[in-house]
C-alpha positions as CSV (number, residue, x, y, z in Angstrom):
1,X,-59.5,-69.7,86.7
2,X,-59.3,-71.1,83.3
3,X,-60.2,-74.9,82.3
4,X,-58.3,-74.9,79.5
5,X,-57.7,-79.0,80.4
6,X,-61.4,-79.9,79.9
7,X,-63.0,-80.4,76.3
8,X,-65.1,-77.5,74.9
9,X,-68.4,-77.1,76.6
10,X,-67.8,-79.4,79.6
11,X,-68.3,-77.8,83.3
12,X,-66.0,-78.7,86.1
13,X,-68.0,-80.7,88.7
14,X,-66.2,-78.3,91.9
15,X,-65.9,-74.4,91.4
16,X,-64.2,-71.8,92.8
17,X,-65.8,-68.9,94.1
18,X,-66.0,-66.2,91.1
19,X,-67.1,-69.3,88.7
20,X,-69.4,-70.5,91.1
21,X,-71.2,-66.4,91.6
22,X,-70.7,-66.6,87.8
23,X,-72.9,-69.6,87.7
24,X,-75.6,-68.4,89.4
25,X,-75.3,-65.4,87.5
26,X,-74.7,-62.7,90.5
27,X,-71.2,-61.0,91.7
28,X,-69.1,-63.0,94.3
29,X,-70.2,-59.9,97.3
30,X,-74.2,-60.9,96.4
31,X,-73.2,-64.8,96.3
32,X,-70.6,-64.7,99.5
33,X,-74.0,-63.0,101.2
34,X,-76.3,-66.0,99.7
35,X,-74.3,-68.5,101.2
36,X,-73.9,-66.7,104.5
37,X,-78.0,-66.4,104.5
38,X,-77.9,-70.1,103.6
39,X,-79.2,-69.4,100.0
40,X,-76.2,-70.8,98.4
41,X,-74.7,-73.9,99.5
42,X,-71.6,-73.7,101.9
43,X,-68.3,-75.1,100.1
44,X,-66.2,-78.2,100.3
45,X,-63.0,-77.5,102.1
46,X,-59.8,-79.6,100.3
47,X,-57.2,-78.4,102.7
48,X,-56.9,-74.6,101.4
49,X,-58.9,-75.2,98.8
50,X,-62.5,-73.9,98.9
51,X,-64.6,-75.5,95.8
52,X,-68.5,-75.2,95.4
53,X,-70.1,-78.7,94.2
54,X,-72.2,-77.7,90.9
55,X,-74.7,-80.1,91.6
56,X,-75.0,-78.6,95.0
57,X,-75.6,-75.4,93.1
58,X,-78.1,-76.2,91.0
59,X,-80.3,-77.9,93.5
60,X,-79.8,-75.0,95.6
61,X,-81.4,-72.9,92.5
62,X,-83.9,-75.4,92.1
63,X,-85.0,-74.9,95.5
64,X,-84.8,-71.2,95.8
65,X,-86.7,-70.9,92.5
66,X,-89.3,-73.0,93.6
67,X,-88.7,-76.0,91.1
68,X,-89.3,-79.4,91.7
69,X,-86.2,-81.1,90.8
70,X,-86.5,-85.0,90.2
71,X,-83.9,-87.5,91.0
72,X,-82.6,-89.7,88.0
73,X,-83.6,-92.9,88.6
74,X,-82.1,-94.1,85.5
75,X,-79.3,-94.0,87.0
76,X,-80.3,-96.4,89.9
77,X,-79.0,-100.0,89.3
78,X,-81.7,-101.5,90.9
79,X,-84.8,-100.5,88.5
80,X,-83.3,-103.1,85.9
81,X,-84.0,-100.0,83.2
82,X,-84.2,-96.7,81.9
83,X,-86.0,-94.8,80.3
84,X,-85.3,-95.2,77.2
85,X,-86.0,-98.5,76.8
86,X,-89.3,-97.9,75.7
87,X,-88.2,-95.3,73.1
88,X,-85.9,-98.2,71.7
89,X,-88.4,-101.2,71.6
């Protein structure tokens, strides 16, 4: 599938199965049998559409190579701050 809509160097948030294999950097026979052994996250479902969330993916990679992934909490309105604040004082 091309993404020719999207401006150079951004990644689609959903993928479809060859980009998502692609993404993980294995052939879509390895990845089908990741997700099957619950490796690989399962996909979202939009009717006929079957999409992998990248996030998904990555967290999924996080996990399987044994990094600690943190969430942003810069991104949480309720800490009043980021963390850049400091930087920019």
């Amino acid at each position: 599938m091309k993404y020719d809509h999207l401006p150079p160097g951004l990644v689609p948030i959903f993928l479809r199965r060859s980009a998502a294999a692609a993404f993980w950097g294995v052939s879509e026979s390895t990845f089908d049998r990741m997700v099957e052994e619950g490796h690989a996250p399962r996909p979202a479902r939009f009717g006929k559409i079957v999409l992998w969330f990248r996030p998904a993916l990555v967290a999924s990679a996080a996990r399987l190579s044994g990094v600690k992934m943190e969430t942003d909490s810069a991104a949480s309105p309720s800490d009043g701050g980021n963390e850049w604040d400091a930087v920019l004082k």
